[in-house]
C-alpha positions as CSV (number, residue, x, y, z in Angstrom):
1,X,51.6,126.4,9.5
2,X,55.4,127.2,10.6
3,X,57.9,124.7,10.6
4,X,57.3,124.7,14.8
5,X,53.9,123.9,14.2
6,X,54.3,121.3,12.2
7,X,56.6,120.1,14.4
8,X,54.2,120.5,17.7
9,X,51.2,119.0,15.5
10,X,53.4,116.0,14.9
11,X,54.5,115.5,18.8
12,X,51.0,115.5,19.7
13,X,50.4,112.5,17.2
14,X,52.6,110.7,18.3
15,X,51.8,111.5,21.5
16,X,48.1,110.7,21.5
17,X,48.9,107.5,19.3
18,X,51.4,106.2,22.0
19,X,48.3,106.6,24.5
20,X,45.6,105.0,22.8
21,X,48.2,102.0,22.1
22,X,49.1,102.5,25.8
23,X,45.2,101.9,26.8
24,X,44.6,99.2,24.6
25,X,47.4,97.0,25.9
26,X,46.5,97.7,29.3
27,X,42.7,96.6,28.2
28,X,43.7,93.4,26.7
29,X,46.3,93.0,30.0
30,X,43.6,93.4,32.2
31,X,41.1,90.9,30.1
32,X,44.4,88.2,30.1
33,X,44.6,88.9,34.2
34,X,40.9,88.0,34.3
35,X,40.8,85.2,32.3
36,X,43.6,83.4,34.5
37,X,42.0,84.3,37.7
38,X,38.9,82.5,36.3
39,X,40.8,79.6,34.9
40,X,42.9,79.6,38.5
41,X,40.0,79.6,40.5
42,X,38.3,76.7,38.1
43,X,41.6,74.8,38.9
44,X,41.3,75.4,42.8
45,X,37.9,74.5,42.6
46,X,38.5,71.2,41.4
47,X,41.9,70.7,43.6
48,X,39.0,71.3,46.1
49,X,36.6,68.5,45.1
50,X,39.6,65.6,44.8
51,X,40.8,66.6,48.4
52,X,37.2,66.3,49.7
53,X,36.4,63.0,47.7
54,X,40.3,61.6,49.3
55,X,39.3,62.7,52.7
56,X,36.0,61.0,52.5
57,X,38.1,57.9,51.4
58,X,40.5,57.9,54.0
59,X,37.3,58.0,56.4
60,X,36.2,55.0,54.9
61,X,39.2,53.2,54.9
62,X,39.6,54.4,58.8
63,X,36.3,52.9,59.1
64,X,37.5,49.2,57.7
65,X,40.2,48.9,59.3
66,X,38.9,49.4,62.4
67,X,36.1,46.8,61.8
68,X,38.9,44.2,60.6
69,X,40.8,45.0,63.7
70,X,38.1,45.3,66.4
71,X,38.4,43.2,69.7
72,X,34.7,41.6,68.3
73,X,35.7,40.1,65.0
74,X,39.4,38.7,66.8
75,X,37.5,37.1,69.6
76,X,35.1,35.6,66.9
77,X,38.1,34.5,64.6
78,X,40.1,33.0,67.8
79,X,37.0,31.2,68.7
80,X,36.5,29.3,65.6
81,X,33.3,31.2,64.3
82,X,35.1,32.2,61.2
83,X,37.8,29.6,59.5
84,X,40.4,32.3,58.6
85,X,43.3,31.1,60.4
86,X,44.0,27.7,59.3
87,X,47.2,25.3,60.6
88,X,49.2,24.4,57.6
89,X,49.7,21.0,56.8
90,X,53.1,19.6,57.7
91,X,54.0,18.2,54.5
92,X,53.4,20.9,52.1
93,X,55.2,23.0,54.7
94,X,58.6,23.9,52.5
95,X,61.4,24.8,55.0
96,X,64.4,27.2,53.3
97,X,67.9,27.4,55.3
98,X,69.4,30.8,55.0
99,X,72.8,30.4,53.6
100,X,75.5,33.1,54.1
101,X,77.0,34.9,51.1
102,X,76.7,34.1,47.4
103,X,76.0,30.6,46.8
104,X,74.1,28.9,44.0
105,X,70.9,27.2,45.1
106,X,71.4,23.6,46.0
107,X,68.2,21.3,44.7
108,X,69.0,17.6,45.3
109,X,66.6,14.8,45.7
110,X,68.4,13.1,48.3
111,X,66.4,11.1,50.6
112,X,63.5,11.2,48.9
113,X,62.7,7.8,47.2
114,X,61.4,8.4,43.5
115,X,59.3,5.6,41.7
116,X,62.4,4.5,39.2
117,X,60.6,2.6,36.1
């Protein structure tokens, strides 16, 4: 072989090797884009089942609260059927005054006559 030759024998080489490393990359690119579809559409699949399983939720919570709030149940609650509502008793009632600004809170037991031993 002439020095050209050797030289066009070595191009090709190099040539052929930067192809077949070409190919494989793109082979192991194309398995990696595969592989995250897959793994994407696994993901979207189960983003899928939790929106179904909150929408079936929010159906049943539509459902309850328009049970708890339908004209039926308040008539039966107004009319005494069901002791829900109960009048407080006047003594255990506390009653707070809203005071203006920072103050410290005020406790005192004036008025109240205390058992003295």
């Amino acid at each position: 072989m002439t020095h050209i030759g050797r030289r066009r024998a070595l191009g090709s080489w190099v040539i052929i090797s930067f192809y077949i490393v070409f190919v494989v990359t793109c082979l192991f690119g194309f398995v990696r884009f595969r592989a995250d579809v897959t793994r994407l559409t696994y993901y979207l699949g189960d983003l899928e089942r939790k929106k179904t399983e909150i929408l079936n939720e929010r159906k049943m919570l539509h459902a309850q609260r328009a049970g708890l709030l339908s004209f039926e149940r308040i008539n039966r609650v107004s009319l005494g059927e069901q002791h829900e509502f109960v009048f407080p008793d006047r003594v255990k009632v506390i009653h707070v005054k809203r005071q203006t600004g920072e103050q410290p809170y005020h406790v005192s037991m004036e008025g109240k006559h205390l058992a003295e031993p």
